[in-house]
DRENZA-11201 format. One record per atom (N, C-alpha, C): z, x, y; residue number from 1; residue in three letters; atom name. Coordinates in steps of 0.02 Angstrom, whole numbers, plus 50000, padded with zeros to 5 digits. Atoms other than C-alpha are relative to their C-alpha. Layout:
<pts>
(pt (Z, X, Y), NUM, 'ala', 'CA'),
...
</pts>
This chain:
<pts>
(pt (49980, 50039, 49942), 1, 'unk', 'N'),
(pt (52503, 46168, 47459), 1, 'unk', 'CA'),
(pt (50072, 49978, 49990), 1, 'unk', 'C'),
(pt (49933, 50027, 50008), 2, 'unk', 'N'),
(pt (52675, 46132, 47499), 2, 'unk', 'CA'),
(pt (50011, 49943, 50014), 2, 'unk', 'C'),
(pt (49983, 50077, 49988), 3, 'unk', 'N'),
(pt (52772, 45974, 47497), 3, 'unk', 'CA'),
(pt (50010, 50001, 50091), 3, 'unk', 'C'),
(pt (50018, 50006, 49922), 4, 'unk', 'N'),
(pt (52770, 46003, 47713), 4, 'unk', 'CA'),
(pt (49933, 49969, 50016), 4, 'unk', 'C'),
(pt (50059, 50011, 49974), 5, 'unk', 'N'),
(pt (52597, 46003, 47722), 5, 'unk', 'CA'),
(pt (49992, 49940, 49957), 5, 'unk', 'C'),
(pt (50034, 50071, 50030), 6, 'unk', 'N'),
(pt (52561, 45842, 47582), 6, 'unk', 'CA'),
(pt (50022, 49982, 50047), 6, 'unk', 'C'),
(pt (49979, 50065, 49951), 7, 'unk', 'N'),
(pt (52701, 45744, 47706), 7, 'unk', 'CA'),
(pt (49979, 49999, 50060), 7, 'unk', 'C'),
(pt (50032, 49981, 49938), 8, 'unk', 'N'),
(pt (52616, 45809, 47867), 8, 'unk', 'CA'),
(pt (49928, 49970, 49998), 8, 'unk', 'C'),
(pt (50059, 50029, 50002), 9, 'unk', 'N'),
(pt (52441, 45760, 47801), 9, 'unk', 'CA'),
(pt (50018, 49927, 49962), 9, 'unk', 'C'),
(pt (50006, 50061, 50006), 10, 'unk', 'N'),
(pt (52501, 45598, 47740), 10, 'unk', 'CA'),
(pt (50020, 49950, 50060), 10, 'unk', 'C'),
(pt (49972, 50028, 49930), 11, 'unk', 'N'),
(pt (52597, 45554, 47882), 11, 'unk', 'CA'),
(pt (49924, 49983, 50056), 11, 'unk', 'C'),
(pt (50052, 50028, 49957), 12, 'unk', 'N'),
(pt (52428, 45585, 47977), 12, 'unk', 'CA'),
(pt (49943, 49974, 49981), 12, 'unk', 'C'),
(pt (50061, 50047, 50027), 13, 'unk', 'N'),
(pt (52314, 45493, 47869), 13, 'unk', 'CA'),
(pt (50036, 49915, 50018), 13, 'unk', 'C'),
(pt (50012, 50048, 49985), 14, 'unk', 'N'),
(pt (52401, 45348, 47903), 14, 'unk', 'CA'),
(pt (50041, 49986, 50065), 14, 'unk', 'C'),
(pt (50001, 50027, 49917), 15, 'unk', 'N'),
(pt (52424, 45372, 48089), 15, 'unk', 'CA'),
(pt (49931, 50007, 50028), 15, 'unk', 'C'),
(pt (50055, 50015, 49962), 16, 'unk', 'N'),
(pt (52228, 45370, 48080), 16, 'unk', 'CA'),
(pt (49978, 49956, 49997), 16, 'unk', 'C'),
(pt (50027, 50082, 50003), 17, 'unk', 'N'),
(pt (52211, 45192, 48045), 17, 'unk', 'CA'),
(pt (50023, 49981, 50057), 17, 'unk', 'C'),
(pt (49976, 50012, 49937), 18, 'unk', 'N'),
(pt (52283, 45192, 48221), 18, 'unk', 'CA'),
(pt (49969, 50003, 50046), 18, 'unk', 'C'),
(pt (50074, 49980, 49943), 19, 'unk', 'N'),
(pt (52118, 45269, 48305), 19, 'unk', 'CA'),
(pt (50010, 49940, 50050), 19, 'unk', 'C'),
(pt (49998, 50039, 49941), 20, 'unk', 'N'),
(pt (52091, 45220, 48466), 20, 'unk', 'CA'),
(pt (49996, 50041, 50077), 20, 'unk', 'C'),
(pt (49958, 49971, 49931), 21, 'unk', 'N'),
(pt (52174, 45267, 48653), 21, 'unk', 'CA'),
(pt (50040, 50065, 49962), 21, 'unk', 'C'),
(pt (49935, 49962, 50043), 22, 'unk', 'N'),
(pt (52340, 45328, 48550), 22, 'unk', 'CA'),
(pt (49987, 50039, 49959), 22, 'unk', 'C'),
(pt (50001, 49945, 50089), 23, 'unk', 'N'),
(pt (52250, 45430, 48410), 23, 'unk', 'CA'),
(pt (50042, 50058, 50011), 23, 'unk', 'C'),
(pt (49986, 49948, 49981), 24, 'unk', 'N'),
(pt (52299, 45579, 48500), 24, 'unk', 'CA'),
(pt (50100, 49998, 50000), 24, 'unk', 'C'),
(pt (49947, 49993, 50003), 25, 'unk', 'N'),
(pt (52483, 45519, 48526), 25, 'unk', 'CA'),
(pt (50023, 49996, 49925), 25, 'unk', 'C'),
(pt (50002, 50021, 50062), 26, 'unk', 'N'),
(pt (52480, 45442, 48330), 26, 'unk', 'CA'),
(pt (50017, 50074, 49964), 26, 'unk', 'C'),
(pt (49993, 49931, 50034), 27, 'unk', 'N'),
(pt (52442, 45617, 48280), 27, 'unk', 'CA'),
(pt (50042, 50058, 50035), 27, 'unk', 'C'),
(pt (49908, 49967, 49992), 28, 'unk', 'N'),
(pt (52583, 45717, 48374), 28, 'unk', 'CA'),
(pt (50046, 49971, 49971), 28, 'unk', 'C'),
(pt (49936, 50011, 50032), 29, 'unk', 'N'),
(pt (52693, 45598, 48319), 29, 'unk', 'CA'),
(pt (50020, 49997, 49937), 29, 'unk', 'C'),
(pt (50007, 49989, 50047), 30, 'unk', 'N'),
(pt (52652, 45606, 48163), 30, 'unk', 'CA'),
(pt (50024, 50082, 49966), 30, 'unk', 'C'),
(pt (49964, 49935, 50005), 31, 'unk', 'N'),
(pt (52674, 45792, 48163), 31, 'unk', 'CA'),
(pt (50066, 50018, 50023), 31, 'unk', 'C'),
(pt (49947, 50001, 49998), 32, 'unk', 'N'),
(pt (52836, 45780, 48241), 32, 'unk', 'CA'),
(pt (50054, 49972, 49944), 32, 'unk', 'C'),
(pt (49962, 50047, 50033), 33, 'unk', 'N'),
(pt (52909, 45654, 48131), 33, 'unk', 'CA'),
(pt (50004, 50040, 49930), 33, 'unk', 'C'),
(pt (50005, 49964, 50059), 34, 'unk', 'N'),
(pt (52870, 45749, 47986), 34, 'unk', 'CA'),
(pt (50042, 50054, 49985), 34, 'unk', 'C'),
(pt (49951, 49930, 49970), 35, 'unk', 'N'),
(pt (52944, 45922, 48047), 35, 'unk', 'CA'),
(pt (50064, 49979, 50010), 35, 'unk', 'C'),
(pt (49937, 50009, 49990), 36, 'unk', 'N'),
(pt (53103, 45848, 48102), 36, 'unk', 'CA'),
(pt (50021, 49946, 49947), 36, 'unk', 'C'),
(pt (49975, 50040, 50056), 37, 'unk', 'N'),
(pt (53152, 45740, 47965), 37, 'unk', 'CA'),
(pt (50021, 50058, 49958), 37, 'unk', 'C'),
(pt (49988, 49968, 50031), 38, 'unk', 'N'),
(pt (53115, 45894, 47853), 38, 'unk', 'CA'),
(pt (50052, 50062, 50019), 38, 'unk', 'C'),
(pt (49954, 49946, 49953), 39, 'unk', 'N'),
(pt (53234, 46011, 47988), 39, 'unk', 'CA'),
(pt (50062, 49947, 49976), 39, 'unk', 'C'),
(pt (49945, 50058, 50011), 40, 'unk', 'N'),
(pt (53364, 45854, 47971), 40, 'unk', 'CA'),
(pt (50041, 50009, 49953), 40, 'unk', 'C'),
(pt (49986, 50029, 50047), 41, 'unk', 'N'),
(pt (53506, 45822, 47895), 41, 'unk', 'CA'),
(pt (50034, 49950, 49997), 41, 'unk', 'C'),
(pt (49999, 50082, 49995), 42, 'unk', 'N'),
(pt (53525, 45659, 47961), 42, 'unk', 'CA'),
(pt (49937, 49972, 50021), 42, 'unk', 'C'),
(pt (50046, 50035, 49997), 43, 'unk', 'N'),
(pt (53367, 45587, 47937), 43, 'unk', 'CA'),
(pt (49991, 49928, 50016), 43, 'unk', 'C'),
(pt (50023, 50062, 49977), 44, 'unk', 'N'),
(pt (53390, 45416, 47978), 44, 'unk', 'CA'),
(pt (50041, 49997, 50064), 44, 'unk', 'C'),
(pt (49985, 49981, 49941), 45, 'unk', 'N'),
(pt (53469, 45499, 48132), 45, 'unk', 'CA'),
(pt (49944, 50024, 50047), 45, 'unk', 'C'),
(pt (50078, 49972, 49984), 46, 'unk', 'N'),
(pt (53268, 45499, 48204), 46, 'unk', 'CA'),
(pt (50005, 49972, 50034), 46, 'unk', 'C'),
(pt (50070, 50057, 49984), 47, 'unk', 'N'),
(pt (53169, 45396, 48332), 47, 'unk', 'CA'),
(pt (49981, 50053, 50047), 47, 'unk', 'C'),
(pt (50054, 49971, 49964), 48, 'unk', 'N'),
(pt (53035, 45442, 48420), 48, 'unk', 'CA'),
(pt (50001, 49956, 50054), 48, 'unk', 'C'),
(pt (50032, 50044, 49957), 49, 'unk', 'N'),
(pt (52986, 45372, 48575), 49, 'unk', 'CA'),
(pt (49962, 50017, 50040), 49, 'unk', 'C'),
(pt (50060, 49983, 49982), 50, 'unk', 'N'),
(pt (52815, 45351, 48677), 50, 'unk', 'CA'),
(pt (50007, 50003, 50068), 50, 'unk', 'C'),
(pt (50003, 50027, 49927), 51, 'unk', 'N'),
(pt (52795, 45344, 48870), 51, 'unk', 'CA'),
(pt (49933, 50044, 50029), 51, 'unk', 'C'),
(pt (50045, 49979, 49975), 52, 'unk', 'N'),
(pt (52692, 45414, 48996), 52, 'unk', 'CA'),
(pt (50060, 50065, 50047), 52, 'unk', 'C'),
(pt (49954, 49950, 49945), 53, 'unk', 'N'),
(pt (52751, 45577, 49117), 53, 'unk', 'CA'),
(pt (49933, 50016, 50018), 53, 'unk', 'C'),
(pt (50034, 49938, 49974), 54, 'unk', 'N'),
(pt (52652, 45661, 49268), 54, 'unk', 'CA'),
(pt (49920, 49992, 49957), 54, 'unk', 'C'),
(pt (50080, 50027, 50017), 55, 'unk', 'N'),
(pt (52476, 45590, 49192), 55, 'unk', 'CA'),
(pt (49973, 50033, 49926), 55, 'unk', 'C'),
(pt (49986, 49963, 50076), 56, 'unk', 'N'),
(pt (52524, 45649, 49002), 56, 'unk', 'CA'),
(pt (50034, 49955, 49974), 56, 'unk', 'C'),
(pt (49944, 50044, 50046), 57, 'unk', 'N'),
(pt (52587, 45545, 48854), 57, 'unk', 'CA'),
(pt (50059, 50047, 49975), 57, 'unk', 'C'),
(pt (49926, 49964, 50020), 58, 'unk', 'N'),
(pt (52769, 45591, 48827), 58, 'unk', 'CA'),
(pt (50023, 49980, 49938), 58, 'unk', 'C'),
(pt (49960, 50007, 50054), 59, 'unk', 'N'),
(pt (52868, 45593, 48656), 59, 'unk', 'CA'),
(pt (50056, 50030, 50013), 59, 'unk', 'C'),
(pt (49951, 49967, 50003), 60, 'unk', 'N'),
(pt (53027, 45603, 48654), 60, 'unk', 'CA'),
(pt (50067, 49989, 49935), 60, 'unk', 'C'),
(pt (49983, 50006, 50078), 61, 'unk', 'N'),
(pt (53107, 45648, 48492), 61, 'unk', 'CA'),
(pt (50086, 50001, 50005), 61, 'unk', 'C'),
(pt (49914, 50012, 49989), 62, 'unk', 'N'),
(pt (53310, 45591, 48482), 62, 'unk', 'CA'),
(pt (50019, 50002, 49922), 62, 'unk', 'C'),
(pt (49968, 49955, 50093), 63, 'unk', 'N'),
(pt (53430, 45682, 48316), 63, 'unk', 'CA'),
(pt (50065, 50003, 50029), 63, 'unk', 'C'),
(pt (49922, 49979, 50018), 64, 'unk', 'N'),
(pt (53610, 45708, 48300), 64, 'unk', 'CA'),
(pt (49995, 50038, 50048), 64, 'unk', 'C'),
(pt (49985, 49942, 49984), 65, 'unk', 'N'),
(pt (53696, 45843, 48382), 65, 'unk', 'CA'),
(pt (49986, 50056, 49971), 65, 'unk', 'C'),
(pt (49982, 49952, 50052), 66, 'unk', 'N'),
(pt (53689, 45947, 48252), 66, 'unk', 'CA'),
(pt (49911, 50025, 49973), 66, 'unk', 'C'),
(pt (50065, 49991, 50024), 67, 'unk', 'N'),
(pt (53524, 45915, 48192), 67, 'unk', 'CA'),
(pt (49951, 50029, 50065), 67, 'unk', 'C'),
(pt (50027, 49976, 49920), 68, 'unk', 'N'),
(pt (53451, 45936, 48373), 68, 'unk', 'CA'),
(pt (50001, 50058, 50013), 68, 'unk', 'C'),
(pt (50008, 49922, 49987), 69, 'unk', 'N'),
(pt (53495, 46120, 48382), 69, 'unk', 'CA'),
(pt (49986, 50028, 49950), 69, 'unk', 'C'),
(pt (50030, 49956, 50070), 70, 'unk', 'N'),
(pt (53424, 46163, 48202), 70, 'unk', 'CA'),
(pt (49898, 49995, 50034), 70, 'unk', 'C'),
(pt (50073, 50023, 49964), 71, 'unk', 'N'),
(pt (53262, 46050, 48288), 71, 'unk', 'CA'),
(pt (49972, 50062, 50055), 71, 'unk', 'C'),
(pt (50031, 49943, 49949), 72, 'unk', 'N'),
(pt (53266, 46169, 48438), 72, 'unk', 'CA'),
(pt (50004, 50069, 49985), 72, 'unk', 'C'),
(pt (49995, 49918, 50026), 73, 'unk', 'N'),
(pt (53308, 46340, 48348), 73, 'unk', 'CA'),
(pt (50058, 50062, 50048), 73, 'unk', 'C'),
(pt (49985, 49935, 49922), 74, 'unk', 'N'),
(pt (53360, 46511, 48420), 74, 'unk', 'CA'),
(pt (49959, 50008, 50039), 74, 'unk', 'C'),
(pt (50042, 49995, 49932), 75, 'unk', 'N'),
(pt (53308, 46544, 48585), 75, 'unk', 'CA'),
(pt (49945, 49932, 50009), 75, 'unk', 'C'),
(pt (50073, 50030, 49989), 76, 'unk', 'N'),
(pt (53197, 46392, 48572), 76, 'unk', 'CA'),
(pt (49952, 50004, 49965), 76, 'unk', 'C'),
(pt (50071, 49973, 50020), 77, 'unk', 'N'),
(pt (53077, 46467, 48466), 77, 'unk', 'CA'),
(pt (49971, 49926, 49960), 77, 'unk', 'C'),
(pt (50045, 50045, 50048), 78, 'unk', 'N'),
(pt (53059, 46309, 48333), 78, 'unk', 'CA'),
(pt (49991, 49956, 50055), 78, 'unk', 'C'),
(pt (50044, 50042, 49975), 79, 'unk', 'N'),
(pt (53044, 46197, 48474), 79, 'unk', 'CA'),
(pt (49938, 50032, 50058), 79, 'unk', 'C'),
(pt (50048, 49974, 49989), 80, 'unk', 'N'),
(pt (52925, 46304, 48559), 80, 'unk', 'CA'),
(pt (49923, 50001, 49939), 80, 'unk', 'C'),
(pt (50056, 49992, 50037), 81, 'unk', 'N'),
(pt (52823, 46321, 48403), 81, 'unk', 'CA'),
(pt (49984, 49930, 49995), 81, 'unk', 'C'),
(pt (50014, 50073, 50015), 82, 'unk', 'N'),
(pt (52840, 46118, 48386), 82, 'unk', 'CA'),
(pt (49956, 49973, 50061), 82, 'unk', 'C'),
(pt (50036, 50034, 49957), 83, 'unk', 'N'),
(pt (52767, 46077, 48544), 83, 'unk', 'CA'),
(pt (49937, 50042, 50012), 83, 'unk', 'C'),
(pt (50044, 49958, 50003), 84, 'unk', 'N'),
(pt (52636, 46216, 48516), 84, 'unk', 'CA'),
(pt (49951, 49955, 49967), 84, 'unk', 'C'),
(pt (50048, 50037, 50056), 85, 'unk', 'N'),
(pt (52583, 46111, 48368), 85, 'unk', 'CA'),
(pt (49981, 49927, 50052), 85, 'unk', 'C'),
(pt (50004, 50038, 49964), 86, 'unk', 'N'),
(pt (52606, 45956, 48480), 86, 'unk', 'CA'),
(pt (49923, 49996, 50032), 86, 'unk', 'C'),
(pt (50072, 49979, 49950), 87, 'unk', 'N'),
(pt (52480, 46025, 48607), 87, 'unk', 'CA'),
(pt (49952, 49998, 49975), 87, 'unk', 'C'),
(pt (50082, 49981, 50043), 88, 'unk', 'N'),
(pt (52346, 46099, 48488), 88, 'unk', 'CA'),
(pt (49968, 49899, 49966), 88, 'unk', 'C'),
(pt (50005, 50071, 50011), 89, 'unk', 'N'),
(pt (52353, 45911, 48410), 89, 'unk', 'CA'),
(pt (49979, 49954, 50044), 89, 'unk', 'C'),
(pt (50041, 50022, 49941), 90, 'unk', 'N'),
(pt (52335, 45832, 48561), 90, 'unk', 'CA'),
(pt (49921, 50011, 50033), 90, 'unk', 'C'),
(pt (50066, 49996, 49987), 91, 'unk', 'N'),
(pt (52193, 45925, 48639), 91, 'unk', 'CA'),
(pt (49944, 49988, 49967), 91, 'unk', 'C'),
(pt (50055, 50053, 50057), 92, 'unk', 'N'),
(pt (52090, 45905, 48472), 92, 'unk', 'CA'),
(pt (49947, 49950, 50041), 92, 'unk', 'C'),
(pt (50031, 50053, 49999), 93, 'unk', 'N'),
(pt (52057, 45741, 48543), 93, 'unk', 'CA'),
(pt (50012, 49988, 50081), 93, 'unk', 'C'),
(pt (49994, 50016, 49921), 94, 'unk', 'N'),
(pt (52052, 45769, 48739), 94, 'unk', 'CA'),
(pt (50051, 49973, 50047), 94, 'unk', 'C'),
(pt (49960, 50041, 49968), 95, 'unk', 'N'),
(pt (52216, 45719, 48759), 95, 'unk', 'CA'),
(pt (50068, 50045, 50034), 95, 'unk', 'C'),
(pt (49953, 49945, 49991), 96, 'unk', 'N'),
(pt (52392, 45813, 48847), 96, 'unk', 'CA'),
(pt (50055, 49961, 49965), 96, 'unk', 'C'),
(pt (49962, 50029, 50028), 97, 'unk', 'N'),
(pt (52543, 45762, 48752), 97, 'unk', 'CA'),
(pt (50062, 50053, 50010), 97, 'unk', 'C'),
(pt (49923, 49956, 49975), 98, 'unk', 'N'),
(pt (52721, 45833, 48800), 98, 'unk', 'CA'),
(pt (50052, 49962, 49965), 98, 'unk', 'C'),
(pt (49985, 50021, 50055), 99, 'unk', 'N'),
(pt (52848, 45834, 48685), 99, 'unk', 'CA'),
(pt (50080, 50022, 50023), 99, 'unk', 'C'),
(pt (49943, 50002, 49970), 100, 'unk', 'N'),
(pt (53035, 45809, 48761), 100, 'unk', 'CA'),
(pt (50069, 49986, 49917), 100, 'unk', 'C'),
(pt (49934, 50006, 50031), 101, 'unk', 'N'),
(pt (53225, 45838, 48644), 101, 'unk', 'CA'),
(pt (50043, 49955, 50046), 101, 'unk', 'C'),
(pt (49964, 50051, 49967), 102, 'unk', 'N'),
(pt (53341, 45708, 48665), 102, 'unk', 'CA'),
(pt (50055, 49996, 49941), 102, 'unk', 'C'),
(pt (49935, 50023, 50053), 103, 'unk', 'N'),
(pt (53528, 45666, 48595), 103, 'unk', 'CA'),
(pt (49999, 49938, 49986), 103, 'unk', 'C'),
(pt (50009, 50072, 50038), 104, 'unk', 'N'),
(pt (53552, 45529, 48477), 104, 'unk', 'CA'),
(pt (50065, 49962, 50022), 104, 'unk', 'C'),
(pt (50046, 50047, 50011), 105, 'unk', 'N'),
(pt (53554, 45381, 48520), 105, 'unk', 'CA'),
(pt (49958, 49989, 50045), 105, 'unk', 'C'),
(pt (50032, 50010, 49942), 106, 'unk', 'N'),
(pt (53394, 45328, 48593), 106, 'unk', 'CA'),
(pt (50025, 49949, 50032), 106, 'unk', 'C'),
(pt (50002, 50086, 49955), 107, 'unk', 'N'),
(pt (53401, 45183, 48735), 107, 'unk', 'CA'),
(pt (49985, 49942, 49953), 107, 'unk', 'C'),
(pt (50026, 50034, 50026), 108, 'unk', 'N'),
(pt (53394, 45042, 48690), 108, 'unk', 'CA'),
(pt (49937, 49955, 50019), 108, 'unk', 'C'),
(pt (50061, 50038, 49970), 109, 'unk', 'N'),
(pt (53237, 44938, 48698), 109, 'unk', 'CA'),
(pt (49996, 49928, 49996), 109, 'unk', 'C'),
</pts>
């Protein structure tokens, strides 16, 4: 097992003390957060953030410039494969979860 998958399954062991409504968002974001940190190379150039879109919980993941187009790949493909994982994660648990790139910085809240 690689060090991806320990921080991927630790990350979502303890976004399941979160159970609930959110498990389903807990555990995308969990898988996001993981993936892009390890794509990063400004890691504390991260946040995540939650909302709702169109009757789907939204994430929308905000990185550097720089880091943002390593996040989305060629053609798209890693963020295609990221919101692949997104999805499969989501449904799991009956839920739709859509998974939006964004430049850093987020809004503020």
């Amino acid at each position: 097992m690689g060090s991806l998958e320990r921080n991927a399954q630790h990350a979502c062991r303890a976004r399941r003390a979160e159970r609930g409504a959110g498990h389903a968002v807990s555990h995308a974001r969990a898988i996001v957060e993981v993936i892009a940190r390890v794509l990063a190379d400004h890691p504390d150039q991260i946040a995540i953030t939650e909302g709702q879109h169109r009757g789907a919980a939204l994430l929308e993941l905000y990185m550097g410039p720089g880091d943002l187009g390593r996040v989305i790949g060629r053609q798209g493909r890693t963020a295609t494969a990221l919101r692949t994982l997104v999805a499969l994660a989501a449904e799991r648990d009956g839920r739709r979860v859509q998974l939006e790139f964004r430049d850093w910085p987020p809004p503020a809240q």
